[in-house]
MILOLO-997788 format. One record per residue (C-alpha): residue number from 1; residue in three letters; x, y, z. Coordinates in nm, 2 decimals. Each point is the difference from the previous one (the first is absolute). Layout:
% residues N
<num = NUM, residu = ALA, X = X, Y = Y, Z = Z>;
...
This chain:
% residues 267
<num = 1, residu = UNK, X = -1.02, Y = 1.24, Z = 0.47>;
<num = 2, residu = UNK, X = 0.12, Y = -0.36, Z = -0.08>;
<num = 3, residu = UNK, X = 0.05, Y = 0.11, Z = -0.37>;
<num = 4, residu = UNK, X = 0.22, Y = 0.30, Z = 0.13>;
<num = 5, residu = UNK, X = 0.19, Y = -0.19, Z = 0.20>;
<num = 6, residu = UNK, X = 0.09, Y = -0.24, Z = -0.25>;
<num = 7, residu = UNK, X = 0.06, Y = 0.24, Z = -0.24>;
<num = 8, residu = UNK, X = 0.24, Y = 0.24, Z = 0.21>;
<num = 9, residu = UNK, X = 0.18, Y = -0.35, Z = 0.09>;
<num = 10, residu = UNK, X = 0.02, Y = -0.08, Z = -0.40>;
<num = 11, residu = UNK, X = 0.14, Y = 0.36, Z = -0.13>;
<num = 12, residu = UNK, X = 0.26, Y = 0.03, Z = 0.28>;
<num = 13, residu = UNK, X = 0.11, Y = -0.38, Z = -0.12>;
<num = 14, residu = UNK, X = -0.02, Y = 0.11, Z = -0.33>;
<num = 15, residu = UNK, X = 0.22, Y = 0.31, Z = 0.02>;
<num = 16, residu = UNK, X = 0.26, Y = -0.19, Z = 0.22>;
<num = 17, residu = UNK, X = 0.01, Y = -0.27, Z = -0.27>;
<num = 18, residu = UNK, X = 0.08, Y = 0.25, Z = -0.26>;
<num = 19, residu = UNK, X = 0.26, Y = 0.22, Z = 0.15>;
<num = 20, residu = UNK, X = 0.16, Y = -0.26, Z = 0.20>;
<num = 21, residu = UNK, X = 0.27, Y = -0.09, Z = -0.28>;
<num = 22, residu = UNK, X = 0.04, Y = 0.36, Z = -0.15>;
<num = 23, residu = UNK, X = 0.08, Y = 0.11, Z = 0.32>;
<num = 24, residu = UNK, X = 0.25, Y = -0.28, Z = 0.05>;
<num = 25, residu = UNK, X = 0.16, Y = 0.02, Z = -0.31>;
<num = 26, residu = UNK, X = -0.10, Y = 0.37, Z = -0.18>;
<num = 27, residu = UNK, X = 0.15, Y = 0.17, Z = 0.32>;
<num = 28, residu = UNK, X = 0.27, Y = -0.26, Z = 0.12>;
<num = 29, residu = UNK, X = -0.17, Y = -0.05, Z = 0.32>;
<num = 30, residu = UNK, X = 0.03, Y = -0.37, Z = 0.00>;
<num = 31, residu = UNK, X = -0.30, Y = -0.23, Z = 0.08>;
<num = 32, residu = UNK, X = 0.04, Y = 0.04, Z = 0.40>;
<num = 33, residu = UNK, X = -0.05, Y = 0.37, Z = -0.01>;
<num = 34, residu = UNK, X = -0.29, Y = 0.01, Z = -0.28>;
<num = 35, residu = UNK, X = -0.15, Y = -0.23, Z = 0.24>;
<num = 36, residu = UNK, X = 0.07, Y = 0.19, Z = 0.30>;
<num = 37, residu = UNK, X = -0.20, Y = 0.34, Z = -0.14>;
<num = 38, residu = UNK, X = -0.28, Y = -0.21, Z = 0.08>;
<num = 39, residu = UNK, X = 0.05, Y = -0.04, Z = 0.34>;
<num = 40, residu = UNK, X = -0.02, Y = 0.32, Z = 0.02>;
<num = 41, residu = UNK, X = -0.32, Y = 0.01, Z = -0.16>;
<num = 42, residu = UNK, X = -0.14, Y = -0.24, Z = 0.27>;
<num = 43, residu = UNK, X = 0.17, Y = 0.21, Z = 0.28>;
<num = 44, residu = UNK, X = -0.22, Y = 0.27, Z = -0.10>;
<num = 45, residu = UNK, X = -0.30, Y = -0.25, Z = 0.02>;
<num = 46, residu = UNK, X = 0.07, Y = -0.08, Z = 0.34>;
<num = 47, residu = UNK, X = 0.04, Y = 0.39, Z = 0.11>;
<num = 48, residu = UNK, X = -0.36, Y = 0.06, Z = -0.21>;
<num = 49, residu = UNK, X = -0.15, Y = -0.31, Z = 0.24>;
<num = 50, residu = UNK, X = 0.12, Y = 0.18, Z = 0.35>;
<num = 51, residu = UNK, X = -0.28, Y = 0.24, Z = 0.09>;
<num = 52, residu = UNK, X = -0.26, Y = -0.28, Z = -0.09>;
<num = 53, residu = UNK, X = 0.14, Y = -0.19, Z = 0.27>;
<num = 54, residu = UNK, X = -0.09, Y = 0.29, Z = 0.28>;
<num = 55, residu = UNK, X = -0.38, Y = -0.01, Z = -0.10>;
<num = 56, residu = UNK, X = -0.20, Y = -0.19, Z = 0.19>;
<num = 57, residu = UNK, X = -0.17, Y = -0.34, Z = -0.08>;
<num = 58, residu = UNK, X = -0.35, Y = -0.11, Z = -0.06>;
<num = 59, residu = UNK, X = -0.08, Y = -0.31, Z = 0.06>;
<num = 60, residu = UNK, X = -0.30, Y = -0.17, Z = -0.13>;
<num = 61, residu = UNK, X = -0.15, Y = -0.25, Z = 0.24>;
<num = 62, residu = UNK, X = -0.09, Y = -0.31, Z = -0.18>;
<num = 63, residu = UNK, X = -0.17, Y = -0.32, Z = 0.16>;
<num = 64, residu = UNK, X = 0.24, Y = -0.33, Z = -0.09>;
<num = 65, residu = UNK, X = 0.08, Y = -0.34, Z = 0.19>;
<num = 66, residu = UNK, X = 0.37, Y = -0.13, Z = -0.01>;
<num = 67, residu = UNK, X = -0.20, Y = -0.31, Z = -0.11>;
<num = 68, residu = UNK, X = -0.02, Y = 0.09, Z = -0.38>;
<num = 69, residu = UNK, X = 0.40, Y = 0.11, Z = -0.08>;
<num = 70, residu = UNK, X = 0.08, Y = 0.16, Z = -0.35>;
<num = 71, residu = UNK, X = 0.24, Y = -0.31, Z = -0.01>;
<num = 72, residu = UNK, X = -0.23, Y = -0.25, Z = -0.04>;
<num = 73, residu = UNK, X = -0.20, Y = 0.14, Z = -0.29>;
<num = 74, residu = UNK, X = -0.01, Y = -0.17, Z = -0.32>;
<num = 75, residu = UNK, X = -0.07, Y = 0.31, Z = -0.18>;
<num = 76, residu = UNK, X = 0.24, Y = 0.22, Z = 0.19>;
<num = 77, residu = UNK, X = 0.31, Y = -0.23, Z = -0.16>;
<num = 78, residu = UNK, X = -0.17, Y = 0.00, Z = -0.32>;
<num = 79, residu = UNK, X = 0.08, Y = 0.40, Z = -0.02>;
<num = 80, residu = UNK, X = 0.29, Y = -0.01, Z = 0.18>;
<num = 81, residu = UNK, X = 0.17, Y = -0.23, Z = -0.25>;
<num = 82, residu = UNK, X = -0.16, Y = 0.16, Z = -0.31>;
<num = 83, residu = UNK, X = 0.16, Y = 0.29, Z = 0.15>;
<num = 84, residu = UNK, X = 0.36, Y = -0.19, Z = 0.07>;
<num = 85, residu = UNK, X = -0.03, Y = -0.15, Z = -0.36>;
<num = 86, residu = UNK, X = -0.02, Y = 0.36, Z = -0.14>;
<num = 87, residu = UNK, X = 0.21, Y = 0.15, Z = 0.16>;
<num = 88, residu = UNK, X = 0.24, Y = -0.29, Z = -0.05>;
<num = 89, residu = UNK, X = -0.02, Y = 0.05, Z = -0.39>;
<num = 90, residu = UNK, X = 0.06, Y = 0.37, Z = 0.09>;
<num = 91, residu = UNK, X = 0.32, Y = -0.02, Z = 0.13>;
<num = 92, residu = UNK, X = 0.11, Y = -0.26, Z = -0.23>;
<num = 93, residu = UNK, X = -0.10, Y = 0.31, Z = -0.26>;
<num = 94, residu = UNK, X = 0.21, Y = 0.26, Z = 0.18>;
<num = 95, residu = UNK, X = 0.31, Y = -0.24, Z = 0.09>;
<num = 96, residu = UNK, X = 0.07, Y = -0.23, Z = -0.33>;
<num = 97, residu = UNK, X = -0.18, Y = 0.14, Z = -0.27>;
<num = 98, residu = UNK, X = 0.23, Y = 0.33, Z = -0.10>;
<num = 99, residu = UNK, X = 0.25, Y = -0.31, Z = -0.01>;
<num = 100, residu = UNK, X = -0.22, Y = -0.21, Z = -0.20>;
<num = 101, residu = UNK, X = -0.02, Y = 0.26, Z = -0.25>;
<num = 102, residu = UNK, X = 0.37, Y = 0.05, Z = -0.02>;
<num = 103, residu = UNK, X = 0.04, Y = -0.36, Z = -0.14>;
<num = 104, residu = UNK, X = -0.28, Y = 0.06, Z = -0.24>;
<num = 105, residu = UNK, X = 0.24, Y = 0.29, Z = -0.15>;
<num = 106, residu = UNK, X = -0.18, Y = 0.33, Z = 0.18>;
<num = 107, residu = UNK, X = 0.34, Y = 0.21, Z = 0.19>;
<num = 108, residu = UNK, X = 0.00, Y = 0.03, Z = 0.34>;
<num = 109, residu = UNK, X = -0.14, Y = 0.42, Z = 0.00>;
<num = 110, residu = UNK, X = -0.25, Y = -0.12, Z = -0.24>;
<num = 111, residu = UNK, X = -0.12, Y = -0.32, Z = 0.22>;
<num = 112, residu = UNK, X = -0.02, Y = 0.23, Z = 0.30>;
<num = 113, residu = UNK, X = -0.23, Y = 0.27, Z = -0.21>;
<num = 114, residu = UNK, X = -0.25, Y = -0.32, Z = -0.12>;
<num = 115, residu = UNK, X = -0.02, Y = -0.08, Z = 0.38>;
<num = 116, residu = UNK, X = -0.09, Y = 0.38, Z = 0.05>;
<num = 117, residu = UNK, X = -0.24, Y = -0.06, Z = -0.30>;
<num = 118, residu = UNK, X = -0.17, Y = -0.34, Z = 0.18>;
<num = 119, residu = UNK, X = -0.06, Y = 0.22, Z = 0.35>;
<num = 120, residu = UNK, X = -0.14, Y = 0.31, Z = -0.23>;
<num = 121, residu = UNK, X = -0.25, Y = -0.16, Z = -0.20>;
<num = 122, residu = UNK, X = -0.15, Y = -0.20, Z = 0.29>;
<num = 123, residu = UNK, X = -0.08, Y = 0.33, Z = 0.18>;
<num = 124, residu = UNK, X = -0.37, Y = 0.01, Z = -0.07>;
<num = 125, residu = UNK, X = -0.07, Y = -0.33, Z = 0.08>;
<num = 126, residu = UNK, X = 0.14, Y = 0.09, Z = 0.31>;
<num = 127, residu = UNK, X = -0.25, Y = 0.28, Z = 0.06>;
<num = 128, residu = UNK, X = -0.29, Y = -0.19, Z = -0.22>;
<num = 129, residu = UNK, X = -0.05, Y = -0.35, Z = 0.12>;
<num = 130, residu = UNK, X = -0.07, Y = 0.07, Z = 0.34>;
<num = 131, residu = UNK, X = -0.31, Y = 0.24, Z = -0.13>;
<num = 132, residu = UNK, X = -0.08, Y = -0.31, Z = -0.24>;
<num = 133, residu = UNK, X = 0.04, Y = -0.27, Z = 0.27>;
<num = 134, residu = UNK, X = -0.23, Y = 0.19, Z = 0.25>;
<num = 135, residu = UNK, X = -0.28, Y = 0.04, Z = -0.25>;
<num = 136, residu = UNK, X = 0.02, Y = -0.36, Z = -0.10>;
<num = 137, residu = UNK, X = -0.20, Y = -0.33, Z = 0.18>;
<num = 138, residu = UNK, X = 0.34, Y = -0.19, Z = -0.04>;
<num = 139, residu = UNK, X = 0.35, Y = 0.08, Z = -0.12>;
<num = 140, residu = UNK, X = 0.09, Y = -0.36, Z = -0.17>;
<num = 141, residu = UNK, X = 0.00, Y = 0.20, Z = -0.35>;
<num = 142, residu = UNK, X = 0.23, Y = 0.25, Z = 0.13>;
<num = 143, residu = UNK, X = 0.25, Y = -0.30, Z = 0.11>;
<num = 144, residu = UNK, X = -0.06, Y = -0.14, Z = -0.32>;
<num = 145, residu = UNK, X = 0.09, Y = 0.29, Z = -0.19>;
<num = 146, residu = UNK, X = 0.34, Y = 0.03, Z = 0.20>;
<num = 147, residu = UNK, X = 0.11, Y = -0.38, Z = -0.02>;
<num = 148, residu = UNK, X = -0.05, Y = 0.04, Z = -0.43>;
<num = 149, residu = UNK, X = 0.15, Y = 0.32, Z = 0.01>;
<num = 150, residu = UNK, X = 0.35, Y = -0.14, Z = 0.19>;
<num = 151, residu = UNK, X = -0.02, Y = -0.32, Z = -0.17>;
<num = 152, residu = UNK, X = -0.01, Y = 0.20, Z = -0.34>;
<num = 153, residu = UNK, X = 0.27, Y = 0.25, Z = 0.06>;
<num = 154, residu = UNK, X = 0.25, Y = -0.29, Z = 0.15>;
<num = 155, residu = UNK, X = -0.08, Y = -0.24, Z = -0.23>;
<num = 156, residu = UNK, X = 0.13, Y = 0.30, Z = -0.34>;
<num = 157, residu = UNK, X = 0.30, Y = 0.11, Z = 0.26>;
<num = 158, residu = UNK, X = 0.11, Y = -0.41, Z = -0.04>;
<num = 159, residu = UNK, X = -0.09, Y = 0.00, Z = -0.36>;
<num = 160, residu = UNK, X = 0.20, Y = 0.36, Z = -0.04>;
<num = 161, residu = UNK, X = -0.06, Y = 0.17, Z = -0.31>;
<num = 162, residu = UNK, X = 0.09, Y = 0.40, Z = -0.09>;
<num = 163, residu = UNK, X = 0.01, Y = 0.31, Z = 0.25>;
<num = 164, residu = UNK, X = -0.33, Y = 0.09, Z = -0.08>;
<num = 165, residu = UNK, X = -0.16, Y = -0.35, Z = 0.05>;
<num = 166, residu = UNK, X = 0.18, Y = -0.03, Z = 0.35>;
<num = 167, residu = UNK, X = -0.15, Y = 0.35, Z = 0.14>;
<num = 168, residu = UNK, X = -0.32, Y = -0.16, Z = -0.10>;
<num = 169, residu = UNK, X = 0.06, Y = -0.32, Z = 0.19>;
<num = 170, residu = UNK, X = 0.12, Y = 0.25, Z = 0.27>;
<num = 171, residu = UNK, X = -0.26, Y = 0.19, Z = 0.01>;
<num = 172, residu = UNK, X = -0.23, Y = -0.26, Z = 0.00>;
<num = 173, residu = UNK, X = 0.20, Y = -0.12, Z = 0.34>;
<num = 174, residu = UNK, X = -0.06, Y = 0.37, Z = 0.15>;
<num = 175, residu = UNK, X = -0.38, Y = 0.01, Z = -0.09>;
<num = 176, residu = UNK, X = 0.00, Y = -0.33, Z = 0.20>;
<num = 177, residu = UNK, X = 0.22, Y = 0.10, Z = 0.33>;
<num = 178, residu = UNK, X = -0.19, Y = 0.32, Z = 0.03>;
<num = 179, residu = UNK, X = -0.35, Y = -0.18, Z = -0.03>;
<num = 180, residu = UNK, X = 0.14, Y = -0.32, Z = 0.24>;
<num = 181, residu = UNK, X = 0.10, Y = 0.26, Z = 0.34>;
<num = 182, residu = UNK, X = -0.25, Y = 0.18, Z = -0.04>;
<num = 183, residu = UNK, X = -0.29, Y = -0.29, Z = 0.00>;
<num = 184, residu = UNK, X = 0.25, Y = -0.15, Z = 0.26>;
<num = 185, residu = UNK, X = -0.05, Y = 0.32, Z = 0.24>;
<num = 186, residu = UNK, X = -0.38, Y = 0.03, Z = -0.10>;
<num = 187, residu = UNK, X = -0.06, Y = -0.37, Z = 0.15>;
<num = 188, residu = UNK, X = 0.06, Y = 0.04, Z = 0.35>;
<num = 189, residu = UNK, X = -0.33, Y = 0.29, Z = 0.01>;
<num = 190, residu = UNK, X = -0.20, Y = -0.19, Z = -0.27>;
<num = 191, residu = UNK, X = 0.03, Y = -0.38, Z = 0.19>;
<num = 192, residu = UNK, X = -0.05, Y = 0.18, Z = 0.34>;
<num = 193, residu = UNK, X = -0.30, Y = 0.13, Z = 0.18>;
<num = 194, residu = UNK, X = 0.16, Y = 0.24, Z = 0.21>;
<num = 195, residu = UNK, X = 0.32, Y = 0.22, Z = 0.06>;
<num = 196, residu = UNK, X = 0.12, Y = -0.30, Z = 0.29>;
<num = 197, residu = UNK, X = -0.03, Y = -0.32, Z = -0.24>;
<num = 198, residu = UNK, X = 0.17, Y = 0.25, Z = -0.27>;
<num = 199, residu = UNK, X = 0.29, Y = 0.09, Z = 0.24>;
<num = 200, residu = UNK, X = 0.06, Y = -0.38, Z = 0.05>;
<num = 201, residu = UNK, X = -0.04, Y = -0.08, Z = -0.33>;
<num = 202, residu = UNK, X = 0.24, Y = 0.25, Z = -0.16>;
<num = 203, residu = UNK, X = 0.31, Y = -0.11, Z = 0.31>;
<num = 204, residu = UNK, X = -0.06, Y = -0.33, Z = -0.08>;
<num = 205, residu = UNK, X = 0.03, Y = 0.07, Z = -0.38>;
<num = 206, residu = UNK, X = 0.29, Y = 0.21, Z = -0.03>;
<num = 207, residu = UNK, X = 0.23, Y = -0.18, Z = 0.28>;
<num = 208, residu = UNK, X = -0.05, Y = -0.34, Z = -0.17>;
<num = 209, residu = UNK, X = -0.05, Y = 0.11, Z = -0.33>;
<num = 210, residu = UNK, X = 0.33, Y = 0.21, Z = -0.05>;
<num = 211, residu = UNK, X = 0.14, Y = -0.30, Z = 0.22>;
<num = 212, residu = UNK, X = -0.07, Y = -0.21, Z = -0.28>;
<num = 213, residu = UNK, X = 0.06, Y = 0.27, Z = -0.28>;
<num = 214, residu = UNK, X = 0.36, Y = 0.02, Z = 0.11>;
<num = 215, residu = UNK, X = 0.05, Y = -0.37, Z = -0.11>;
<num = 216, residu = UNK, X = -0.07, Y = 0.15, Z = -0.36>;
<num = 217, residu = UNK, X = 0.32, Y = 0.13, Z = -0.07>;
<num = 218, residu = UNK, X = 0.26, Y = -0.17, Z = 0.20>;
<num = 219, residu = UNK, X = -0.17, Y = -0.35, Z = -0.19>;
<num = 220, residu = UNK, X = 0.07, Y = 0.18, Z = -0.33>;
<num = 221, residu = UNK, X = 0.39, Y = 0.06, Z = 0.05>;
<num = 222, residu = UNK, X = 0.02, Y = -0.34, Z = 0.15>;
<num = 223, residu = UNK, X = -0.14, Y = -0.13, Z = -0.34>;
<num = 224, residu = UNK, X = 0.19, Y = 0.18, Z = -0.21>;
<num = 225, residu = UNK, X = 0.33, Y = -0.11, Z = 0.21>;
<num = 226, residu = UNK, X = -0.10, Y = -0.34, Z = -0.08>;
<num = 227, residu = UNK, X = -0.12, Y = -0.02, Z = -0.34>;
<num = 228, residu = UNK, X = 0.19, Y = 0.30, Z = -0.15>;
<num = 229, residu = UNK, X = -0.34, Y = 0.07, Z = -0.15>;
<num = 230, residu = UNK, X = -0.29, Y = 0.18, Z = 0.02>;
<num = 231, residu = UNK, X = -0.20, Y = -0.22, Z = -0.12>;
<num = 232, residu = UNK, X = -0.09, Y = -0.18, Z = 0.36>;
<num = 233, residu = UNK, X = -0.08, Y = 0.32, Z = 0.12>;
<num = 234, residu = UNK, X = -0.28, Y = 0.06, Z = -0.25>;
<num = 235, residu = UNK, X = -0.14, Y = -0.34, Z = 0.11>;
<num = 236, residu = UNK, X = 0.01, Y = 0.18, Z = 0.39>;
<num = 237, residu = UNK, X = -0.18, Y = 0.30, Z = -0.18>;
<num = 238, residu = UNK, X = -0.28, Y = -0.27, Z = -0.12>;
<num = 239, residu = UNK, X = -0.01, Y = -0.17, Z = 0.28>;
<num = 240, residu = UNK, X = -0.07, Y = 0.32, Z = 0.14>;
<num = 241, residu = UNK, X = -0.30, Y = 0.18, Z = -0.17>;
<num = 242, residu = UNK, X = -0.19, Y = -0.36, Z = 0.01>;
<num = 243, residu = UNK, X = 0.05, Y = 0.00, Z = 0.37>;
<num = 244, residu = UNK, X = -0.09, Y = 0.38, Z = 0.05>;
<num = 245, residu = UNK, X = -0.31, Y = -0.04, Z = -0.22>;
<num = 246, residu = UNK, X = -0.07, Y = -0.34, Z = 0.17>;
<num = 247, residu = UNK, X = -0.05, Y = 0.20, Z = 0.35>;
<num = 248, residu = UNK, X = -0.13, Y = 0.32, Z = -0.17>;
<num = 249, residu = UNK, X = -0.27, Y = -0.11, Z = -0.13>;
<num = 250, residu = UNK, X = -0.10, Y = -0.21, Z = 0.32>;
<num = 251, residu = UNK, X = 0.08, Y = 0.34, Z = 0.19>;
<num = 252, residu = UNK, X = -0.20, Y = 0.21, Z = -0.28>;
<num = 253, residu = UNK, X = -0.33, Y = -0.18, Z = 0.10>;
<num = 254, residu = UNK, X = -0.31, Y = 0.19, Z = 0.11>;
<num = 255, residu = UNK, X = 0.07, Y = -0.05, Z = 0.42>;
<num = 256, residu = UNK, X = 0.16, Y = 0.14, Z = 0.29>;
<num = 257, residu = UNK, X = 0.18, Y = -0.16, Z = 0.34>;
<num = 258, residu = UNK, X = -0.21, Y = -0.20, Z = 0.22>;
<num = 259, residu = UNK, X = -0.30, Y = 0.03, Z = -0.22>;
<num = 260, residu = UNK, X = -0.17, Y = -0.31, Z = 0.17>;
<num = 261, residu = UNK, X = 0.07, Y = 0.16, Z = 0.37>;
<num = 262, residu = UNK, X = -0.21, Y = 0.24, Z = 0.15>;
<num = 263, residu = UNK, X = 0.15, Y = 0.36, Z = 0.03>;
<num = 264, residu = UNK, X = 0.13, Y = -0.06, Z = 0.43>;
<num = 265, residu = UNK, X = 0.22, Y = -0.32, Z = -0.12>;
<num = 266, residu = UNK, X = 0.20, Y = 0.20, Z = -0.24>;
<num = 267, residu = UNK, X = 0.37, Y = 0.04, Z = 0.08>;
């Protein structure tokens, strides 16, 4: 289901990165209304979500002392930054890099279509690697994998090169966004020994990891308002993967949340 998720999540990104500009420009809406057809989208979302909310709850009852708190666990910030750090690079992707690529010669439709491309071609490592990371003892190769893969397509996006070299680099950043959410998502059931600790877990993860991913893009205009480069901004990218590798593979290890506790002083 994580791989479903991810992948729905992905393709409707995808799409909206794709159409966003034709829309705006093709049909004259203007960028305010292409944007708005996707509220509408959401709206429908929210209508979808209604009757689930008039079914009733289950509960599991699950022994835990306020003693142990998802807070204080060393391994609980390792995947909740590995999860900020990717999602970080993420945004950065869908914020900057369509404009990246116009100063490397791409147009603007064409930029938007190789963001499409990126969110495309990362699609089955969406629905893959959370199959992959489930069957495996650890998931440091699988972090691995997705730090080379980003620091490969950034480091040809700075060196530029032809159309057809860039959708490689691109598509080498898609691979790599698909593959990072997805392992991100398959942590909080894979470090956790049941459905409480993984509820923690995951609040914990998302609030202060897309706290922190949020920094991503608002660091990156900064830069480029003070350098009039992009250069500085690759340097953040770096900085970036090492940092989300760094924590992945500490969260990728072979354990789960309060491993050294017995099961009644989990919280």
């Amino acid at each position: 289901m994580t791989g479903i998720y991810t992948m729905s999540m992905a393709l409707m990104a995808a799409l909206a990165s794709g159409v966003s500009i034709p829309l705006a420009q093709g049909l004259n809406l203007g960028w305010e209304k292409s944007l708005a057809l996707w509220a509408i989208l959401s709206g429908g979302a929210v209508l979808a979500w209604i009757p689930q909310l008039r079914k009733p709850k289950r509960i599991a009852q699950v022994s835990h002392s306020p003693s142990s708190s998802i807070w204080s666990s060393k391994l609980a910030w390792q995947v909740t930054l590995f999860m900020g750090f990717q999602s970080c690079i993420f945004y950065c992707i869908i914020a900057w890099i369509p404009e990246i690529l116009v100063t490397r010669g791409i147009d603007v439709p064409m930029a938007g279509w190789l963001l499409t491309l990126t969110q495309v071609v990362g699609l089955p490592a969406t629905l893959l690697v959370p199959i992959l990371a489930g069957r495996l003892s650890n998931q440091k190769g699988i972090v691995l994998g997705i730090a080379f893969l980003y620091a490969a397509g950034f480091l040809g996006i700075y060196v530029g090169g032809s159309l057809g070299f860039i959708s490689v680099y691109m598509m080498c950043l898609g691979v790599a966004q698909g593959a990072g959410i997805s392992l991100s998502l398959s942590l909080f059931g894979l470090r956790s020994q049941n459905a409480y600790d993984a509820a923690n877990l995951s609040g914990m993860a998302q609030s202060a990891g897309y706290l922190l991913a949020a920094l991503g893009p608002l660091l990156m205009g900064l830069f480029f308002d003070l350098f009039h480069s992009w250069s500085p901004s690759f340097f953040l990218f770096f900085a970036m993967i090492l940092a989300m590798g760094v924590f992945g593979v500490q969260a990728g290890r072979d354990q789960v949340l309060f491993q050294s506790e017995p099961e009644k002083l989990r919280a």
